[in-house]
N, C-alpha and C positions, 0 to 999 in steps of 0.2 A: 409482556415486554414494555417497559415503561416508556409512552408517548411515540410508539411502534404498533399500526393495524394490528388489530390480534393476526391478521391473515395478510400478507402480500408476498410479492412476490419482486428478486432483483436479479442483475446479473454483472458477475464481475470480468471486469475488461478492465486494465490498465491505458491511461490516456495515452500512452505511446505507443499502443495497439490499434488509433486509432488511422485509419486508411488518411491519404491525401499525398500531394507531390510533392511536399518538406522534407520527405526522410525518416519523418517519426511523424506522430500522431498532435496536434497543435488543437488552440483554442480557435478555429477559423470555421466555416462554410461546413467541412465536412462532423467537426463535434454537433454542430447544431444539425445534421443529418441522420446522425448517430441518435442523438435522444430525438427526434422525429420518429425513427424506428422502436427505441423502448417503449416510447409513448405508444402509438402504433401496435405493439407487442402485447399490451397491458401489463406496464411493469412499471413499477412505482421506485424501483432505487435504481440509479447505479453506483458499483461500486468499485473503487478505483483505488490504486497501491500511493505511497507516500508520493506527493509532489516536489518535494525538497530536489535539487539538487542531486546527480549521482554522483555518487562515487566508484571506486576500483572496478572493475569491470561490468560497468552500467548497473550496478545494483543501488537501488532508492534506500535501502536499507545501511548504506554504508556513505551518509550526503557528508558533507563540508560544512552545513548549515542544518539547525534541525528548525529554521522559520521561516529559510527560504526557502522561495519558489526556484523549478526548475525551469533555465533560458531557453532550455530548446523547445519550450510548448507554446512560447512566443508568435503568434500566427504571423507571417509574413506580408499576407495579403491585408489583414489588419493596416500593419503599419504602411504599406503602400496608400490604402485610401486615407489616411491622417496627411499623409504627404510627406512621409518619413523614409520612403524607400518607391526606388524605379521599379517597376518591373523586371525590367533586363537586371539590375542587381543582383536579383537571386532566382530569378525563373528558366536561366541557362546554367545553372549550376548542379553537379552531378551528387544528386545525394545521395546517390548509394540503390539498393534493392530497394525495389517495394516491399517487397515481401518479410524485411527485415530490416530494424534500425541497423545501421552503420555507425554508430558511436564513434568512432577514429576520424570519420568525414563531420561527423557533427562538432568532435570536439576541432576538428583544424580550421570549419568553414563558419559555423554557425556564430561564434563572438566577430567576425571580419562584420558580417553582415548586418551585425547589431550595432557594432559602432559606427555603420553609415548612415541611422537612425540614430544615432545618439547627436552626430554630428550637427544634424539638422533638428535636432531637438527647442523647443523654447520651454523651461521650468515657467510653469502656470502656479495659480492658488491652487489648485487639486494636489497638484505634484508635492506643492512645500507641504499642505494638510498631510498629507500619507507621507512624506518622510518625519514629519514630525509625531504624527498620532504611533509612527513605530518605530520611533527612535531606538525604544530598550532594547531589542535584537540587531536593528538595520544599520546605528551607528560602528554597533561591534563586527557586522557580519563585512562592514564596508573598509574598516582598520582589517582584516584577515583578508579580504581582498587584496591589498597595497603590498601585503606582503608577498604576496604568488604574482604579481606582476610589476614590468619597469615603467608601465603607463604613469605618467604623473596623475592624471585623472582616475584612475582606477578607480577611488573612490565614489567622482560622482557616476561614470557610470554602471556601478554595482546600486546604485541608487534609482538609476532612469530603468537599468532590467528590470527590477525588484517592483518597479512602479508599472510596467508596461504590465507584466508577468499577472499582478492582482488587480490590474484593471480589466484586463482578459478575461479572467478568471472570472471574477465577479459577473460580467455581462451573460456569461456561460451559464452559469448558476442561475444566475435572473430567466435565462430563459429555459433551463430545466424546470425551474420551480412553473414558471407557466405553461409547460406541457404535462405539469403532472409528474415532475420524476424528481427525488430528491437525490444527495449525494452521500455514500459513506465510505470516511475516508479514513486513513490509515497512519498511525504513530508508529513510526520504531520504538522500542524499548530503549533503545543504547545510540548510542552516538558515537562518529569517529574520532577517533583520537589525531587527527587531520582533521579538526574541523574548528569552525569560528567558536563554537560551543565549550571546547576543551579550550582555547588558549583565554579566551573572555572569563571565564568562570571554574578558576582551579579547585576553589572552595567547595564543586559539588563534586567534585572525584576522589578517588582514595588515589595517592599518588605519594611515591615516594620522596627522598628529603633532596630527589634531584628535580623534583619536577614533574617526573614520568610515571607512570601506572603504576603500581604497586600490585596489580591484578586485574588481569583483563575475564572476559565473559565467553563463557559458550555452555556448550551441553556433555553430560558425561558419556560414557560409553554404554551404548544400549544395542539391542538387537537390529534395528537399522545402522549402526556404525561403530565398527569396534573398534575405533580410538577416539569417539566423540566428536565433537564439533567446537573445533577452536574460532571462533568469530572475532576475537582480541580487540573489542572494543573495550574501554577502562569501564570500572563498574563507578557507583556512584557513593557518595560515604553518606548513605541514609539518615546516621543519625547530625550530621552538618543541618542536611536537608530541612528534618525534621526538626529541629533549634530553629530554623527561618520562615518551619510552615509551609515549608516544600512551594517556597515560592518560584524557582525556574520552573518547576514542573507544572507548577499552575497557570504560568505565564504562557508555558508552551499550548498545554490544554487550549486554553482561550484564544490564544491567538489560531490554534486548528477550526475553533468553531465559529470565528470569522469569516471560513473558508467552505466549510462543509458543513452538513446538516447530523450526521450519526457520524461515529469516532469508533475506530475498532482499533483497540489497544494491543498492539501487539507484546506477547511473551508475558501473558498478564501471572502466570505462574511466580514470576521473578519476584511480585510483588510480595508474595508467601514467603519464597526462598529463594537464592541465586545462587550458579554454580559461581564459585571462583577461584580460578589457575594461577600459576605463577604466569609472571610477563614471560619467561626465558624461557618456559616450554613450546616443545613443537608441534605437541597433544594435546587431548584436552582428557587426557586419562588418570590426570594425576591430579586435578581439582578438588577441592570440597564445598559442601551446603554453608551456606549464610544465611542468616534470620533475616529477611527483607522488612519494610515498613508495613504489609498489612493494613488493617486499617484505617490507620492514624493518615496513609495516604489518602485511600478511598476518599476518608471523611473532609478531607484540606479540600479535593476537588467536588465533592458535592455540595460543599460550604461556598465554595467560588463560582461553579456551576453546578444550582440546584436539578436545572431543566435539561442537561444534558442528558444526551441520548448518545451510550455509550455500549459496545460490543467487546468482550473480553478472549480476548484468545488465549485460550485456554488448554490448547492442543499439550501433546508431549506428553513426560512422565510426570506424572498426577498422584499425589498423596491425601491425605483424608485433612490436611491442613490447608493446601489447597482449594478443593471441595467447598469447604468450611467457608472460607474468603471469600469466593465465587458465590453462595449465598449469603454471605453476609451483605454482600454490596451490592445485590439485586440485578447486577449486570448479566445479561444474557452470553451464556458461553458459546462455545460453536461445534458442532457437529459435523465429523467427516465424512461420508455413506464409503468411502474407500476402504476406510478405515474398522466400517462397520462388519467385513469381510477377509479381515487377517487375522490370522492363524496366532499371531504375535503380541493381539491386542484380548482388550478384555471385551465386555459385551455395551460397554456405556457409549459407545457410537449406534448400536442396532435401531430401528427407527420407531417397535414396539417402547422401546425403553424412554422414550424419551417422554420430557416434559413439554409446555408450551413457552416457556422462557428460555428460548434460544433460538440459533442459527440454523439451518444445515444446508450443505453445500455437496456437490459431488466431488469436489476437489476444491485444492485451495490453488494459489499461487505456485506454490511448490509441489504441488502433485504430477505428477504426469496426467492428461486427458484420460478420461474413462476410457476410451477406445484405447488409446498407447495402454494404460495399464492392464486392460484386458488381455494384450499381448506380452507384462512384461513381469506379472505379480507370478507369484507361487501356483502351481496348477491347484493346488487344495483351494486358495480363496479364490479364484477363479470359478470351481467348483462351486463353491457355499452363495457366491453372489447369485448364480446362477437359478440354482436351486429356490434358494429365500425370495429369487422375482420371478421366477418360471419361465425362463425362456430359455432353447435350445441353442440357440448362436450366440459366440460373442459378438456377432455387429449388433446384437439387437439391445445389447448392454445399457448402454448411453440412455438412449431415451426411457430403458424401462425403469436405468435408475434417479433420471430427473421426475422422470413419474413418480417413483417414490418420494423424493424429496418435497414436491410439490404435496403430495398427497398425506406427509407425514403431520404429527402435532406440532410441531416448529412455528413458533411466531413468524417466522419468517426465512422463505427459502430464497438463495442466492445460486444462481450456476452460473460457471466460467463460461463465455460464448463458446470458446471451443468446444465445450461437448451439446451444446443445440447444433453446433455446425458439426459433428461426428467427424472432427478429427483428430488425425494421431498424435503422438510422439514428438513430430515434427513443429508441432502445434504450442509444444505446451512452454510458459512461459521462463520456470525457472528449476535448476535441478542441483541443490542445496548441496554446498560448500563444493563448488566447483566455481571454475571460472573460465566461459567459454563463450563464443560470438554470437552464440546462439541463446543467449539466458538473455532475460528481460528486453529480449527484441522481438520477438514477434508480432507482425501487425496483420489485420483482418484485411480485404478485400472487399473494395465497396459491392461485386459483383453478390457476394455471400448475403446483403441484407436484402431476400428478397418480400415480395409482398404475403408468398406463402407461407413462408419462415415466421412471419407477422402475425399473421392469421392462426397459425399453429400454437405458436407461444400464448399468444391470450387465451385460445380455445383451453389450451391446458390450464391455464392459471384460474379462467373462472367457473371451469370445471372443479375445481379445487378448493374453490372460496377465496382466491388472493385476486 
């Protein structure tokens, strides 16, 4: 795995997972406690879902922006020691559960709060460098601002967020990289069709002669879903792209690695081929295959960045074209251990099978917790996981198959905290083409990082060789 230890070890948590009294998980006090504990753990990444902006029912996957940051990871207490915000401003205010983002209180409370920071703001040399060094994204993301609000200012402060947001961030970073932990972070594939990105840049979508999509994107109908996955973001008109050098996409790239250290590309399949629907359908049963760009992209983005360290998700229905792509581009794909164990799939997740150029993970974002699946998959793969790791209980699941994974050829294993912390169901982050209160809000419990938990995680990793 190119410019990745043959051997370590990560774990994926979403920064809105992170504990603290905002309501969702911030760059404050409690992140820098959070990589105290990987560091602590002996765990050299974390890894974490897109930062952009949410959209439609808190999914990162559906931003308004695909270069902005998102405002609610703005740490509060930050801006109070700049001299930006009282205490009493936002330290009496009710955000909601711990236990769970509130999205509805973030979205009603969290801009009030920002612009009493804004108010008291002074533009410095810093602030004009970083509106200017991002003009290409930041001027258009701030005209798409103006239009979703009657602020006169809107624009500039879609500027000070934007500026607060990567200055946080950056410090954050700065002090992963000094405990020993890097960041890998995450692209969506597609973009909302409500976003800065569609109205800024027509030229990269297939769109019809009114404006509007001409075909949006999803997945076709497979044995997990027998009417597919309509996701109706616009797809992109590749060969535009490719005439310009697939320059948004290059810009997007580089501008991710400003931010993060490794890049895991989501729906790297798409690149081979894409499903695509008519806009007016209400399925995604009725789509066909597209020839994607292939390598001609790969090769625009290792031309632009040679040293990138890139992870390809690769997941889904997979063809020997696909395959192909996936080694052509040296990028490490990603390996499910969930997946290694259904009935539905073929045997290229098992952990014998594997190469050393890849991922594996016991779940992804979208999976339920090994514990929740152990209670919710087919009793046959229930069965077969069982079996293939020798234990008699499903409680005993979880660890025996981080064991695995840890234990596997994988350049490098990644596990959701939820399953070190052996929880269920209730746990788990995201449960794909739904839309409920409960998706991309779960947050950890500072109580959960204990110093055992610590102790155990390294003990396994360098038991392992990570």
């Amino acid at each position: 795995m190119k410019n990745i230890p043959k051997r370590a070890a990560g774990v994926l948590m979403p920064a809105a997972s992170l504990h603290g009294e905002q309501g969702i998980g911030t760059f404050g006090a409690e992140a820098r406690q959070w990589i105290d504990f990987l560091a602590a753990a002996g765990q050299k990444y974390w890894q974490i879902l897109p930062l952009n902006p949410i959209g439609f029912g808190g999914s990162p996957y559906q931003s308004e922006s695909a270069f902005a940051g998102n405002p609610y990871f703005i740490d509060l207490d930050l801006l109070c020691e700049e001299g930006l915000l009282e205490r009493g401003e936002y330290s009496k205010i009710d955000w909601g559960n711990r236990k769970h983002v509130d999205y509805l209180k973030m979205k009603e409370l969290r801009g009030d709060v920002l612009r009493i920071a804004f108010g008291r703001f002074e533009p410095d040399a810093e602030y004009s460098d970083f509106c200017r060094e991002n003009s290409d994204w930041l001027d258009g993301y701030a005209s798409y601002s103006e239009t979703k609000s009657d602020a006169t200012d809107a624009a500039d402060f879609c500027r000070f967020v934007q500026y607060k947001f990567a200055s946080q961030w950056s410090e954050l970073r700065k002090y992963a990289h000094s405990r020993g932990v890097e960041i890998i972070g995450d692209i969506p594939i597609y973009v909302s069709s409500d976003s800065a990105d569609f109205m800024n840049n027509p030229e990269v979508f297939q769109l019809d002669e009114n404006g509007e999509p001409s075909a949006v994107a999803g997945c076709p109908p497979d044995s997990f879903s027998k009417t597919g996955l309509l996701w109706g973001n616009p797809l992109y008109d590749w060969d535009a792209l490719k005439a310009n050098g697939f320059d948004w996409w290059v810009k997007r790239v580089l501008v991710s690695f400003k931010m993060i250290d490794v890049l895991r590309i989501d729906h790297f399949r798409g690149f081979d081929s894409y499903y695509s629907i008519p806009p007016t359908d209400e399925t995604a049963e009725f789509g066909d295959w597209r020839t994607g760009p292939g390598m001609d992209f790969v090769n625009a983005i290792r031309r632009a960045a040679p040293q990138a360290r890139i992870i390809a998700e690769d997941l889904g229905f997979l063809t020997n074209s696909v395959r192909k792509l996936l080694k052509q581009s040296g990028f490490p794909g990603m390996k499910v251990l969930q997946f290694a164990f259904d009935s539905r799939e073929g045997n290229d997740y098992s952990p014998h099978n594997y190469g050393t150029n890849c991922v594996v993970y016991t779940g992804t974002h979208d999976n339920d917790t090994v514990l929740g699946w152990s209670h919710t998959a087919a009793k046959r793969d229930i069965t077969n996981a069982m079996s293939y790791l020798g234990v008699k209980r499903r409680k005993q699941l979880p660890r025996a198959m981080i064991r695995l994974a840890m234990q596997s050829p994988a350049g490098l294993a990644v596990i959701p905290m939820q399953d070190w912390l052996d929880l269920g169901s209730e746990a788990r982050i995201n449960i794909p083409s739904t839309v409920s209160p409960d998706n991309w809000s779960w947050r950890i419990d500072a109580n959960m990082l204990t110093d055992r938990l610590a102790r155990e995680m390294r003990e396994i990793a360098e038991l392992t060789g990570r």
